[in-house]
N, C-alpha and C positions, 0 to 999 in steps of 0.2 A: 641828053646824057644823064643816067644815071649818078643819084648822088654816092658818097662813098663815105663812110665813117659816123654813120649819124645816129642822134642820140634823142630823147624823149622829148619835147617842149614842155615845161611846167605850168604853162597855161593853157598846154590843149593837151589833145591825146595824138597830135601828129608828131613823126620825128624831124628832130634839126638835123641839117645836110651839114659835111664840113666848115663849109664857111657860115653856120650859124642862121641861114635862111630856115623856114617850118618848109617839107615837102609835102604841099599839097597833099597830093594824090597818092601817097606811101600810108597806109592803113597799117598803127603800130598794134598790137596783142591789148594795148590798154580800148583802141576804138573798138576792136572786134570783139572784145568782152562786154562791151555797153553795149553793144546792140543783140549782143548772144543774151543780155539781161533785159534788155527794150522788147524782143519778141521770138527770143529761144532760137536764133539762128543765125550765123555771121553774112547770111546774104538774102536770102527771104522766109518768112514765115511757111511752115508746112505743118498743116491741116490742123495751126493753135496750138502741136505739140512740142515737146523738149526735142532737139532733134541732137541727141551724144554725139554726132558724127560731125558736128558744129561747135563744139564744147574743147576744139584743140588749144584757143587763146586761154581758155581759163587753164588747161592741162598747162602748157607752157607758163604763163605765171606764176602756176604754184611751182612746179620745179626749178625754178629761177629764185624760189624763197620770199615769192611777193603774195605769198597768201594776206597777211595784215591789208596787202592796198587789194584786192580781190574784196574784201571782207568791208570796205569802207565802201567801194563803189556797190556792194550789193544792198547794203544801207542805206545809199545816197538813192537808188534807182527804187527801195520799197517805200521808204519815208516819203519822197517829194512827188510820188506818183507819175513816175516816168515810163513805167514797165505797162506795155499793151497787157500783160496778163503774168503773173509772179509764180507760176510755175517754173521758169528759168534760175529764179530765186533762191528758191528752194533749193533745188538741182545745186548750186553752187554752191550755194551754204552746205548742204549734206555733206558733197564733195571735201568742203575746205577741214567740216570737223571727222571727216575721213582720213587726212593725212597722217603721213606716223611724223611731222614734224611737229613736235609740240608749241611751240607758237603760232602756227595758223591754227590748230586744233580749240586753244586758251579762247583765241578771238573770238571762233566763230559761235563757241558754245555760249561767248559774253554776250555776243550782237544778239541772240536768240531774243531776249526780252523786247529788243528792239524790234526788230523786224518781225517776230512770230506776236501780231498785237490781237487777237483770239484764239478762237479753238479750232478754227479748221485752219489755219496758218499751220497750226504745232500738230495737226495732223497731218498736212501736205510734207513737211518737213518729215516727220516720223517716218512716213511713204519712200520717200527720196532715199531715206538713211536704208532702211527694210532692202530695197533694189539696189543698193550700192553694196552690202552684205552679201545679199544672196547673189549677182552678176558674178564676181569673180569667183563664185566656188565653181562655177563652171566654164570657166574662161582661162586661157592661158595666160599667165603671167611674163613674156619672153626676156624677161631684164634676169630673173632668179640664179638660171646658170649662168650669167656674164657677171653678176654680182660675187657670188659664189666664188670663180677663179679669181677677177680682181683682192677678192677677200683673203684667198688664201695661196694668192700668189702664184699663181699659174698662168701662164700666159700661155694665149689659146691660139691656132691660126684661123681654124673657124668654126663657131658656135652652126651647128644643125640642129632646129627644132623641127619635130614633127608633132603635128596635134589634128585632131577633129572638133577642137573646141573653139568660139569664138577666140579673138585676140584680143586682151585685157589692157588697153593701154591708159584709162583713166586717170590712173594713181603713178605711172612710172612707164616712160617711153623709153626702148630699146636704143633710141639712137645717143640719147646720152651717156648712158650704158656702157656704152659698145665706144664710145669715144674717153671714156676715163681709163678704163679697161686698155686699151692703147696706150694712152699717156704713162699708164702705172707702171706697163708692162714692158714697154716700148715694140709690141708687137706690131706691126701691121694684120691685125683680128677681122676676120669678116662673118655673116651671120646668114643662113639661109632659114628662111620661115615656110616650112613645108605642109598646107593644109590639106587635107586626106580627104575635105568633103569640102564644099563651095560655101563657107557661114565664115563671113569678115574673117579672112586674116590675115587679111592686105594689112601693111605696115604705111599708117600714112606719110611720112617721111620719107621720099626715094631719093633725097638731091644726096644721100650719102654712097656712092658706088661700088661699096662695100657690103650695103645691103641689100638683099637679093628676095622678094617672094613668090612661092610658086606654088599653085594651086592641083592638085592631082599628084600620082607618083605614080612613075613607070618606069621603063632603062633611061629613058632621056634625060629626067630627073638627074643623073649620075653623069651625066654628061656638063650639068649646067653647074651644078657642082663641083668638077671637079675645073671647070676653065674657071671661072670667080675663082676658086682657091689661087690658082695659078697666072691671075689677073691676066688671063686673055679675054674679061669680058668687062 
């Protein structure tokens, strides 16, 4: 039986089941961050490099406003020599003094002394920062127009993106988005992610049934479209 209601253990990185037992075998966002910082990947190493497509615990962290505990465990994993290789490090640091929250941003540029202890550390890092700059000017952003309406008070029944650019989801994931954006509005909103060429723009998040992506556009297209609007799918 799955547990139900459970919460973080403070002495480990597993969560408490209701009745206060650790579950084993329930891997929380905090494990899957140490090991995405142990050797770039939340399940195996590939080929010694950063692999982004592994980097969702840390994403989820920081949107949850846990950059400061992100920013202690990248400390803990450079200082005590836990990290097979600290290119993940980096990666995360860049990441965290990427946020437009100004508290994880304060941290990570504080941690720097610490963790960047020569010159090619504060290179690797400058590296990170450089590709986290230039990624999104050519990536689509899919949270802007759900932001946008919840902003200015519009309540949408369904957001359609179309793009040929990668899917930008680093800094800000659409399913959060798209679930405030409801609450605000009290819409029942849904979101089609339309990619016109085959370069990531799968939405990794699918357990929401409201969000729908689809690769190619042709009349069918307009078909899947319009049953999701109509919650026949």
């Amino acid at each position: 039986m799955e547990p139900s209601g459970s919460t973080i253990s403070s002495s480990s990185n597993h969560p408490l089941n209701s009745t206060g037992g650790v579950c084993q075998w329930e891997v929380s966002d905090k494990a899957k961050l140490c090991r995405f910082l142990c050797y770039g990947s939340y399940t195996l190493p590939e080929e010694g490099r950063v692999s982004m497509e592994h980097a969702g615990a840390l994403v989820s962290m920081l949107q949850e406003g846990r950059g400061a505990e992100v920013v202690e465990e990248i400390k803990r994993f450079s200082q005590q020599g836990r990290a097979v290789t600290l290119d993940p490090s980096w990666f995360a640091l860049a990441l965290c003094s990427h946020q437009s929250e100004l508290k994880t941003r304060q941290v990570a540029f504080k941690a720097l002394k610490e963790v960047c202890r020569d010159p090619a550390h504060l290179f690797s890092f400058i590296q990170q920062k450089k590709e986290l700059r230039e990624d999104p000017g050519g990536s689509t952003d899919c949270t802007l127009p759900i932001s946008w309406a919840t902003e200015s008070g519009k309540a949408a029944d369904v957001f359609i993106i179309l793009t040929n650019n990668p899917v930008w989801t680093f800094t800000a994931s659409p399913v959060p988005s798209l679930k405030k954006h409801r609450h605000q509005s009290g819409a029942n909103s849904k979101m089609v992610m339309c990619g016109l060429t085959s370069i990531r723009h799968a939405i990794t998040d699918t357990e929401d049934r409201g969000l729908v992506s689809i690769c190619g556009f042709d009349l069918g297209t307009f078909s899947v479209i319009r049953n999701l609007a109509q919650d026949l799918i």
